[in-house]
LOGUMI-882739 format. One record per residue (C-alpha): residue in three letters; x negated, y negated, z negated. Coordinates in nm, 3 decimals, m for minus. Layout:
BEGIN
<rec><res>Ala</res><c1>X</c1><c2>Y</c2><c3>Z</c3></rec>
...
end
This chain:
BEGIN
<rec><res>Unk</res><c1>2.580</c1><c2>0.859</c2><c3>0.517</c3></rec>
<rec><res>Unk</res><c1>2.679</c1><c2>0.598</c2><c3>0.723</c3></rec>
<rec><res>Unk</res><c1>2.442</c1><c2>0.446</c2><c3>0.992</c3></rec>
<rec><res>Unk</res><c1>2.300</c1><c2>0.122</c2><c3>0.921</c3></rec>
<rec><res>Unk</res><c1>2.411</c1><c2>m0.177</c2><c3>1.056</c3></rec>
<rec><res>Unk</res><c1>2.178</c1><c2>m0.378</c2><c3>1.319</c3></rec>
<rec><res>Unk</res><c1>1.953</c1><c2>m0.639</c2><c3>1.108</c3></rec>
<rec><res>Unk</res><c1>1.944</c1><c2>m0.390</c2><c3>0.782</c3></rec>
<rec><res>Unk</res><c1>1.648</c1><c2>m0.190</c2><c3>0.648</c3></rec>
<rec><res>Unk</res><c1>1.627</c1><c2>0.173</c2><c3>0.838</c3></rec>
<rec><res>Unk</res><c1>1.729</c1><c2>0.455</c2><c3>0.533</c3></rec>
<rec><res>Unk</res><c1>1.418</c1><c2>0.565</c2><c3>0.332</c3></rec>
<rec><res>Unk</res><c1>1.456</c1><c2>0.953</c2><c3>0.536</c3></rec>
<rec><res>Unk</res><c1>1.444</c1><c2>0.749</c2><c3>0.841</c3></rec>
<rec><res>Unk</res><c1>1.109</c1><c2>0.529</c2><c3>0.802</c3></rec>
<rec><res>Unk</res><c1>0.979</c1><c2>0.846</c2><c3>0.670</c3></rec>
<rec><res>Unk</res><c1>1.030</c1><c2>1.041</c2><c3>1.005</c3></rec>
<rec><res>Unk</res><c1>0.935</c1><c2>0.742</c2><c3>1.192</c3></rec>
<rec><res>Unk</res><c1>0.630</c1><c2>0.801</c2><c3>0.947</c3></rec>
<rec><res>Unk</res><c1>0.564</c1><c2>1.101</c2><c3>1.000</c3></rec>
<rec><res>Unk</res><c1>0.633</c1><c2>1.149</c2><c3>1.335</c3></rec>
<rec><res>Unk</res><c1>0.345</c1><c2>0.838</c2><c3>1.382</c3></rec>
<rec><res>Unk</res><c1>0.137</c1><c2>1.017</c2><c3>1.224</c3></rec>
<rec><res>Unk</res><c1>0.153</c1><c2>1.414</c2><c3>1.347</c3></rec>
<rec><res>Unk</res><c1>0.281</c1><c2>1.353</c2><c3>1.706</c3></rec>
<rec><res>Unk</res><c1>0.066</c1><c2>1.414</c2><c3>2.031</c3></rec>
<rec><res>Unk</res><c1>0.151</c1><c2>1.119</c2><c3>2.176</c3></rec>
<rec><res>Unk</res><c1>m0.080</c1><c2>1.024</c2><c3>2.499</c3></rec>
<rec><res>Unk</res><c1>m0.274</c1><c2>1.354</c2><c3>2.677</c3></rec>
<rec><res>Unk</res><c1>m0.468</c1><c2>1.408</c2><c3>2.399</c3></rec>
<rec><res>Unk</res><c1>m0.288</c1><c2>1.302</c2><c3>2.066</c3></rec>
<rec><res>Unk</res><c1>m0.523</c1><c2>0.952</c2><c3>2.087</c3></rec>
<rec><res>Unk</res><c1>m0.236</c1><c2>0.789</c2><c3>1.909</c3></rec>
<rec><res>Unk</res><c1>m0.225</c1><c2>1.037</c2><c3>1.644</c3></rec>
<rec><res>Unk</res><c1>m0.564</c1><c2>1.021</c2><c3>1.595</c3></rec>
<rec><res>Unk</res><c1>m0.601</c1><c2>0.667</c2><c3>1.625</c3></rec>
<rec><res>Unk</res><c1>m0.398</c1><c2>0.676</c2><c3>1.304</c3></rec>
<rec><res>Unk</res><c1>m0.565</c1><c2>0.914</c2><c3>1.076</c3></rec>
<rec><res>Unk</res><c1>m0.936</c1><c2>0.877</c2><c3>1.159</c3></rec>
<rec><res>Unk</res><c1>m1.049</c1><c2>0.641</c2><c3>0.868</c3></rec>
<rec><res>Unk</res><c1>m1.402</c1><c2>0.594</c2><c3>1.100</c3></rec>
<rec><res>Unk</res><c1>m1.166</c1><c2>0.315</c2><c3>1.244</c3></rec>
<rec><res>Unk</res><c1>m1.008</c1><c2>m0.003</c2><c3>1.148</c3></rec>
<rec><res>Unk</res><c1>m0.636</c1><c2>0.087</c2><c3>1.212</c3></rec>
<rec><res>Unk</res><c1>m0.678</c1><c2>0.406</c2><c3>1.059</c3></rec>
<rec><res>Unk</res><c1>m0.861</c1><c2>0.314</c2><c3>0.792</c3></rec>
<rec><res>Unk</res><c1>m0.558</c1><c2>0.053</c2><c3>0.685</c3></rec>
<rec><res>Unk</res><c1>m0.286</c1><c2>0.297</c2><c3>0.800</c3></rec>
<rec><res>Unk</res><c1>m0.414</c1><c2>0.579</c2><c3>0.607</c3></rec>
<rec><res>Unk</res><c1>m0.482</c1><c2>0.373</c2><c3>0.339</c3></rec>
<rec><res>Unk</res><c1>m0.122</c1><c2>0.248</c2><c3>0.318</c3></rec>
<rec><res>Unk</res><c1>m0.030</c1><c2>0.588</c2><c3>0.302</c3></rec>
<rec><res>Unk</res><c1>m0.251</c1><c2>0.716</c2><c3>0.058</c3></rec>
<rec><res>Unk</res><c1>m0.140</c1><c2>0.415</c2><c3>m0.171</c3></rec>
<rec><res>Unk</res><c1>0.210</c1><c2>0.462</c2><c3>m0.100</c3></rec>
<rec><res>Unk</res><c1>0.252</c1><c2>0.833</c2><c3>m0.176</c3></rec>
<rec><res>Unk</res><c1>0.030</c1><c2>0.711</c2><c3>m0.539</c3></rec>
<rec><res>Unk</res><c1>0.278</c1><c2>0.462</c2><c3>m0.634</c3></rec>
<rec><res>Unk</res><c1>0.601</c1><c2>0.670</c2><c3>m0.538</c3></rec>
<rec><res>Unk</res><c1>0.412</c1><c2>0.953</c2><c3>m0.801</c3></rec>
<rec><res>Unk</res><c1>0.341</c1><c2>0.698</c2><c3>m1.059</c3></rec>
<rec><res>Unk</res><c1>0.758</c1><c2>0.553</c2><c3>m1.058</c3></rec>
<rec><res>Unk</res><c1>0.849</c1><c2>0.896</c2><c3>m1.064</c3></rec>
<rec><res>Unk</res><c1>0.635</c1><c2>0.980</c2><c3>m1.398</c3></rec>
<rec><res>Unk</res><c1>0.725</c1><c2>0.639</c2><c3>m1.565</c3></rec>
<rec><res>Unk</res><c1>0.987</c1><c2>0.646</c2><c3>m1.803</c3></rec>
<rec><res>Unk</res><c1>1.177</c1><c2>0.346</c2><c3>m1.984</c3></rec>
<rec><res>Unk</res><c1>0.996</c1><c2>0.313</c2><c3>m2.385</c3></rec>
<rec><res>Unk</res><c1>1.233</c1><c2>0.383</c2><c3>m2.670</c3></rec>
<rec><res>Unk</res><c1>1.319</c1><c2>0.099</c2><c3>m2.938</c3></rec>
<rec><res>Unk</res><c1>0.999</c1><c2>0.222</c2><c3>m3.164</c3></rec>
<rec><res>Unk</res><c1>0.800</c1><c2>0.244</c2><c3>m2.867</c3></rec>
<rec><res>Unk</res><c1>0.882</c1><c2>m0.109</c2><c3>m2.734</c3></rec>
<rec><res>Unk</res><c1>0.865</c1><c2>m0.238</c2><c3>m3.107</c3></rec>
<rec><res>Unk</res><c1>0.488</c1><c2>m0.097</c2><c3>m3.126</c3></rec>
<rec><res>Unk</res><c1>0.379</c1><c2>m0.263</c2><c3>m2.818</c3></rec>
<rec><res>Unk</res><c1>0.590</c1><c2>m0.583</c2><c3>m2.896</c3></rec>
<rec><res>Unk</res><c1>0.389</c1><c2>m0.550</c2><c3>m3.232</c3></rec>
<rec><res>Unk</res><c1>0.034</c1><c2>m0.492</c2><c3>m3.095</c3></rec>
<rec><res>Unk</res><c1>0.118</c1><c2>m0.793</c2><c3>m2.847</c3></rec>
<rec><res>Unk</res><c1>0.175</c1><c2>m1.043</c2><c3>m3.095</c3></rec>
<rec><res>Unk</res><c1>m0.117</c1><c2>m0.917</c2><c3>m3.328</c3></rec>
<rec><res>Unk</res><c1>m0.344</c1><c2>m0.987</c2><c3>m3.017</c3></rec>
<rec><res>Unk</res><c1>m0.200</c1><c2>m1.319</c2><c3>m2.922</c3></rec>
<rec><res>Unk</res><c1>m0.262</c1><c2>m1.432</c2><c3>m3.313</c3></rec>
<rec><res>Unk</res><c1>m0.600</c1><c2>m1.315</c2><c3>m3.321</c3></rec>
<rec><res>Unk</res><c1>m0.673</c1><c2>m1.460</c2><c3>m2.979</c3></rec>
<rec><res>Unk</res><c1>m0.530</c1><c2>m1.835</c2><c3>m3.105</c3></rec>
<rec><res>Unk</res><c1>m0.750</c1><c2>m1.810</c2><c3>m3.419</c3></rec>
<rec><res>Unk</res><c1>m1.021</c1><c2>m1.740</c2><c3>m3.204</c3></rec>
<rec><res>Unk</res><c1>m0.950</c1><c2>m2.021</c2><c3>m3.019</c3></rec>
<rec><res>Unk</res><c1>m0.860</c1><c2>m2.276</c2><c3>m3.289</c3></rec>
<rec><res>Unk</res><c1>m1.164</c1><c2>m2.171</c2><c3>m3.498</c3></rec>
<rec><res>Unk</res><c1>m1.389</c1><c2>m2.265</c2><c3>m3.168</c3></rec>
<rec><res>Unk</res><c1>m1.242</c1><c2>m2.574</c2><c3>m3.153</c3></rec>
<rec><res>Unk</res><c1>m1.233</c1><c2>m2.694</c2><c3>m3.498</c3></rec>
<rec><res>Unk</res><c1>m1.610</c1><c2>m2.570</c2><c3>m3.470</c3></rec>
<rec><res>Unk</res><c1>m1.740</c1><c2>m2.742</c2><c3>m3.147</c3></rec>
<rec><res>Unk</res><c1>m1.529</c1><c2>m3.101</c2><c3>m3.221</c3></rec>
<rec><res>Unk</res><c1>m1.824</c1><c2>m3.229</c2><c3>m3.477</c3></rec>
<rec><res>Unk</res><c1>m2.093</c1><c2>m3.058</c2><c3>m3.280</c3></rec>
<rec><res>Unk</res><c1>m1.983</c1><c2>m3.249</c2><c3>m2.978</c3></rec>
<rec><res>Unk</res><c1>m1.949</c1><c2>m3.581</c2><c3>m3.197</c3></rec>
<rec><res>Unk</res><c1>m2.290</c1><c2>m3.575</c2><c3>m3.342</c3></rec>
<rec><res>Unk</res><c1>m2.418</c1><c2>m3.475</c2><c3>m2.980</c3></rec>
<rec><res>Unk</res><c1>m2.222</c1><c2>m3.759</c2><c3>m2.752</c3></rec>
<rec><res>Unk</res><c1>m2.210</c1><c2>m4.002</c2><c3>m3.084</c3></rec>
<rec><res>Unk</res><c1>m2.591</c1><c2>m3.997</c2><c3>m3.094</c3></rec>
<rec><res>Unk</res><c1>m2.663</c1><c2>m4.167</c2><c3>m2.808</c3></rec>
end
């Protein structure tokens, strides 16, 4: 694979080293970088490991999604518009409820 050119995004194996090599490597007498990384006692570790943590979750859940058939899409599609129909009659019914209330409240004066 051909090297990227200056100005675009480093290859996915590459920030991955970079990564990796942040976060194992004894860099300093005695690995203080490393450790600085991965000790979640403080703040840059806490947020680095974090991003990590959240990271490797998200890559999992892509990899486990997979794209809903036509009768899986219809269901949902389905289900979607029940709830936004029940959710308007809700709604209007509230309204249509509340407009004399509020006339006989505001009208009394």
């Amino acid at each position: 694979q051909a090297a990227p050119k200056p100005g675009q995004n480093k290859p996915y194996f590459v920030r991955k080293a970079l990564l990796h090599f942040l976060l194992v490597s004894d860099v300093g007498e005695n690995g203080e970088l490393a450790a600085l990384l991965t000790d979640k006692s403080n703040p840059i570790g806490y947020v680095v490991t974090g991003a990590v943590e959240f990271g490797n979750d998200s890559r999992r859940l892509i990899q486990r999604c997979t794209k809903p058939d036509a009768k899986e899409f219809k269901k949902i599609a389905v289900a979607c518009a029940i709830g936004f129909a029940i959710m308007g009659f809700i709604g209007y019914t509230v309204k249509l409820v509340f407009i004399p209330i509020n006339n006989i409240i505001v009208g009394g004066s």
